[in-house]
Backbone as a printed PyTorch tensor [residue, N CA C, xyz], in Angstrom:
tensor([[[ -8.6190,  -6.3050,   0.3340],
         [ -9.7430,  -6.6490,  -0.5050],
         [ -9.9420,  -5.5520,  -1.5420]],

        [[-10.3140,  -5.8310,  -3.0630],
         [-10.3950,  -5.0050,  -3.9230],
         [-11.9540,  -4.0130,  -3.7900]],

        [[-11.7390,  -2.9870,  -4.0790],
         [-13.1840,  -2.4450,  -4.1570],
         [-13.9690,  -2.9800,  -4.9350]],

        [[-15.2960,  -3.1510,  -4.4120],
         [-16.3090,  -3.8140,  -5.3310],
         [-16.7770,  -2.9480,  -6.8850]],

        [[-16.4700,  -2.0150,  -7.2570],
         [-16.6110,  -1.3890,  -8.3310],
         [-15.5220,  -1.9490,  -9.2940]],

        [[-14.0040,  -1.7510,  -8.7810],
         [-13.3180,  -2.0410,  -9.6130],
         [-13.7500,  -3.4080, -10.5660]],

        [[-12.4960,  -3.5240, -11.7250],
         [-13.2410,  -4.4660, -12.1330],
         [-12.0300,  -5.2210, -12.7600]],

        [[-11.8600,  -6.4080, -13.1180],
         [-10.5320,  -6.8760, -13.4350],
         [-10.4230,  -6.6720, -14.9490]],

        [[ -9.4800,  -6.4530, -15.7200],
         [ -8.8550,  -6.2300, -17.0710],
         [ -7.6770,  -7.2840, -17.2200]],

        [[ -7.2070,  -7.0010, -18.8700],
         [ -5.9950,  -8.1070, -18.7840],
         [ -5.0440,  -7.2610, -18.3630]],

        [[ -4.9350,  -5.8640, -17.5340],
         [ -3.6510,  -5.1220, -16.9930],
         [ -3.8080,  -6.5270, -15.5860]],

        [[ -4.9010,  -6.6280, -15.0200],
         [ -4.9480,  -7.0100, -13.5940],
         [ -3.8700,  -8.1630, -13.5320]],

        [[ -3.0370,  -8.2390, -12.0030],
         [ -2.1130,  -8.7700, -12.1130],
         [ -2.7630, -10.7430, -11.3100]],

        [[ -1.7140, -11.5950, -11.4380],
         [ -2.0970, -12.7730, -11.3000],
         [ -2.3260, -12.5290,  -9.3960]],

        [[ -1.3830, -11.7380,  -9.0530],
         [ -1.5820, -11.8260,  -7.1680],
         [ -3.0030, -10.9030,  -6.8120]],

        [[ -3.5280,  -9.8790,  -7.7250],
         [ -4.4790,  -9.0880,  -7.7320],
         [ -6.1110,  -9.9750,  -7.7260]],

        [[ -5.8560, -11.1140,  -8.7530],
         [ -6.9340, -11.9790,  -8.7000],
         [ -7.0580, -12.9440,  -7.8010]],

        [[ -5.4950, -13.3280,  -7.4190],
         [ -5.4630, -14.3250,  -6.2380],
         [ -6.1280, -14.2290,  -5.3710]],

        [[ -6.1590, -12.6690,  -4.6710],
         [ -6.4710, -12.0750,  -4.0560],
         [ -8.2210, -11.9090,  -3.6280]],

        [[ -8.7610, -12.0600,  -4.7380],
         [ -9.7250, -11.7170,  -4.6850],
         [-11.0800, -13.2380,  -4.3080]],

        [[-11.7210, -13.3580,  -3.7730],
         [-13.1920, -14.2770,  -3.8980],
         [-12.8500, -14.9880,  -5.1190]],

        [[-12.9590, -16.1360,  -5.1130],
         [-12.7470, -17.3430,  -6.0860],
         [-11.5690, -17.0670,  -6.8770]],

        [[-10.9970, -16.2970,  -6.6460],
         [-10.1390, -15.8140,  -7.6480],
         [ -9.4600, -17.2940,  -8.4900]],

        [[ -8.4480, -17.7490,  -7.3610],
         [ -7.6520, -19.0740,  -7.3520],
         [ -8.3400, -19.6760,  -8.4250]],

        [[ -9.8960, -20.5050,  -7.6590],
         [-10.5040, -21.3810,  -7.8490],
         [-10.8900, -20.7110, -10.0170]],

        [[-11.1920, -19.9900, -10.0290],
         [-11.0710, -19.6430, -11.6020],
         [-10.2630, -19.9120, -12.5160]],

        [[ -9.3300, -19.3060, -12.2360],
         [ -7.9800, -19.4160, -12.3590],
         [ -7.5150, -20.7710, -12.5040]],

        [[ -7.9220, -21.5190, -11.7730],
         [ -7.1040, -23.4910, -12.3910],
         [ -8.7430, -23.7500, -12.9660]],

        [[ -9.2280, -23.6020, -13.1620],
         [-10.5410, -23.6690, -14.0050],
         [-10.1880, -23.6580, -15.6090]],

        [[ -9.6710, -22.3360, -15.4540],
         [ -9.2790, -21.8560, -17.1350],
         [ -7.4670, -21.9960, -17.3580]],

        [[ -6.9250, -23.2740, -15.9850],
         [ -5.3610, -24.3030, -16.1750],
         [ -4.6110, -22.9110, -16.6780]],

        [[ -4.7090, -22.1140, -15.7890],
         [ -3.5570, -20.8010, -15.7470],
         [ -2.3700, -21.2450, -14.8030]],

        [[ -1.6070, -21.5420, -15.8820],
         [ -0.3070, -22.7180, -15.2930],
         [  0.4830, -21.9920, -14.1710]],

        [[  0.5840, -20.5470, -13.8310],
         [  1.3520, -19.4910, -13.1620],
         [  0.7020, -20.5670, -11.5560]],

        [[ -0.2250, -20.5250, -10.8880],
         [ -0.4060, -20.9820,  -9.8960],
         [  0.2050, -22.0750,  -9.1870]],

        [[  0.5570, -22.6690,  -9.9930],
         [  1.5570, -23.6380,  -9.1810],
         [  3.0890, -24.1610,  -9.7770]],

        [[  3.3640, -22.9140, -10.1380],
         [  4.8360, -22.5770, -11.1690],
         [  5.7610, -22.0030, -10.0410]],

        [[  6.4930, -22.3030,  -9.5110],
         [  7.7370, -22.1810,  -8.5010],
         [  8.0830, -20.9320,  -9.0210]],

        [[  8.3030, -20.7920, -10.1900],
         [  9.1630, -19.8770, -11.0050],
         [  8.2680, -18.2540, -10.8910]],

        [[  6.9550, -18.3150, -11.1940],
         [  6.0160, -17.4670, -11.3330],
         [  5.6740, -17.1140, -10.2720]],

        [[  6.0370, -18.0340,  -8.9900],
         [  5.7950, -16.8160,  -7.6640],
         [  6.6750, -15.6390,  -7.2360]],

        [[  7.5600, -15.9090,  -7.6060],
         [  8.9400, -14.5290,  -7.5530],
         [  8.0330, -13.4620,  -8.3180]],

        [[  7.5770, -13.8300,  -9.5220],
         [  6.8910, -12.3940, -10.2820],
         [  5.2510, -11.9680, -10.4000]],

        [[  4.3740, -12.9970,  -9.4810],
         [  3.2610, -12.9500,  -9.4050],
         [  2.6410, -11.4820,  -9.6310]],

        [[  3.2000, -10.5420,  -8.5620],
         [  2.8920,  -9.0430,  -8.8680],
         [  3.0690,  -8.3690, -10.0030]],

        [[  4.0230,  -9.1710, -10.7730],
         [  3.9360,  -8.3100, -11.7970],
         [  3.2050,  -9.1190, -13.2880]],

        [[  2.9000, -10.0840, -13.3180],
         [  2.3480, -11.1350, -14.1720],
         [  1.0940, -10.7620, -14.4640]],

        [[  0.5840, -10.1050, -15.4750],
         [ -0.4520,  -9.5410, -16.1970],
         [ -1.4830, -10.7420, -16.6300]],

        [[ -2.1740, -10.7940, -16.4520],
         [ -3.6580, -11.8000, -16.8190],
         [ -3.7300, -11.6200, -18.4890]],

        [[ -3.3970, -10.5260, -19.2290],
         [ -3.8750, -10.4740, -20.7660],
         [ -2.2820, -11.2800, -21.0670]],

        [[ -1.2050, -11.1200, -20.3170],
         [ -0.0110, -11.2980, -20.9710],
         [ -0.0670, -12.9720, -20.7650]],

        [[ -0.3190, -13.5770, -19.7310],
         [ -0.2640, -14.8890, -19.2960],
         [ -1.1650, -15.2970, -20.3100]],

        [[ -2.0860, -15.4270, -20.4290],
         [ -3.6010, -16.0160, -21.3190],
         [ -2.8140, -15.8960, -23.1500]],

        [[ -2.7310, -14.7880, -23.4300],
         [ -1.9220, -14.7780, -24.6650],
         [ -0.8450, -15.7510, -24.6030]],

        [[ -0.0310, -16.2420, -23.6750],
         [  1.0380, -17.0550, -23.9710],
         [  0.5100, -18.8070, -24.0630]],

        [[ -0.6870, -18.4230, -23.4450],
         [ -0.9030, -19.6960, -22.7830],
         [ -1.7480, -20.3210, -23.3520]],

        [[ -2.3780, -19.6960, -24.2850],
         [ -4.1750, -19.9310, -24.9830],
         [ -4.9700, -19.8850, -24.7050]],

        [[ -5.3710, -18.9180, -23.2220],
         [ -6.4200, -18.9690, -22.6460],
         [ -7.1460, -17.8620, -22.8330]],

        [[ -9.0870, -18.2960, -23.1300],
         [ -9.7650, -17.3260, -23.5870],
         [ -9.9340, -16.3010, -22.5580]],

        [[ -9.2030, -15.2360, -22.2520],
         [ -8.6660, -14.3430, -21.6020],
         [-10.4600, -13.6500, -21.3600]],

        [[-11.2300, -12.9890, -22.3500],
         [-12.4310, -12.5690, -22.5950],
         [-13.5070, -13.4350, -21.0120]],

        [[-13.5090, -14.9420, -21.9470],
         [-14.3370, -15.2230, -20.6850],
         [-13.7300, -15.1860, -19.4130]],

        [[-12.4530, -15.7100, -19.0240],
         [-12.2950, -15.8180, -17.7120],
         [-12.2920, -14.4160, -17.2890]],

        [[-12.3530, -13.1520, -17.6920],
         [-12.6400, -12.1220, -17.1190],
         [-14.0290, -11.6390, -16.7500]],

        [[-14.8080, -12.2800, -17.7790],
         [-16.1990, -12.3440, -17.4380],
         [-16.6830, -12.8410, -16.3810]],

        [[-16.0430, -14.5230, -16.2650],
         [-16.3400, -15.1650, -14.9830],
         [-15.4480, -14.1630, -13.4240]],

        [[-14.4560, -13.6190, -13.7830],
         [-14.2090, -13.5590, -12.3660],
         [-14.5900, -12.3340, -12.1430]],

        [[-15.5680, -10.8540, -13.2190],
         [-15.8500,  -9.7960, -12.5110],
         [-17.1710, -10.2180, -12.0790]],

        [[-17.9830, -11.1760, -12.2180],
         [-19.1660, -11.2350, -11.8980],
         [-19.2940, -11.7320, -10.5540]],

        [[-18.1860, -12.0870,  -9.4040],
         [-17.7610, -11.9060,  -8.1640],
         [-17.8160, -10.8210,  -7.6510]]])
């Protein structure tokens, strides 16, 4: 479990949020296609939240909003 201070950024990785309280459930909220990508579980650990959202069009800003307020 992450410390409750920390706080997620677009460094934070896609298994880092998985990880966390609603994380998932956010995450197909804002159709972050990595979650059920065969391909993207081999690199989950290393799959950056600012890098995914930039590829993907996702407003990277809010969904970080929504998932530090967990």
């Amino acid at each position: 479990m992450r410390d409750k201070k920390k706080k997620f950024s677009e460094k934070s990785t896609i298994e880092e949020i998985m990880k966390s309280k609603n994380g998932i459930k956010i995450l197909m909220k804002y159709s972050v296609p990595c979650i059920g990508c065969p391909l993207a579980s081999f690199e989950i650990s290393k799959l950056k939240i600012g890098e995914v959202a930039k590829i993907y069009g996702i407003d990277v800003k809010n969904l970080l909003k929504e998932l530090n307020k967990n």
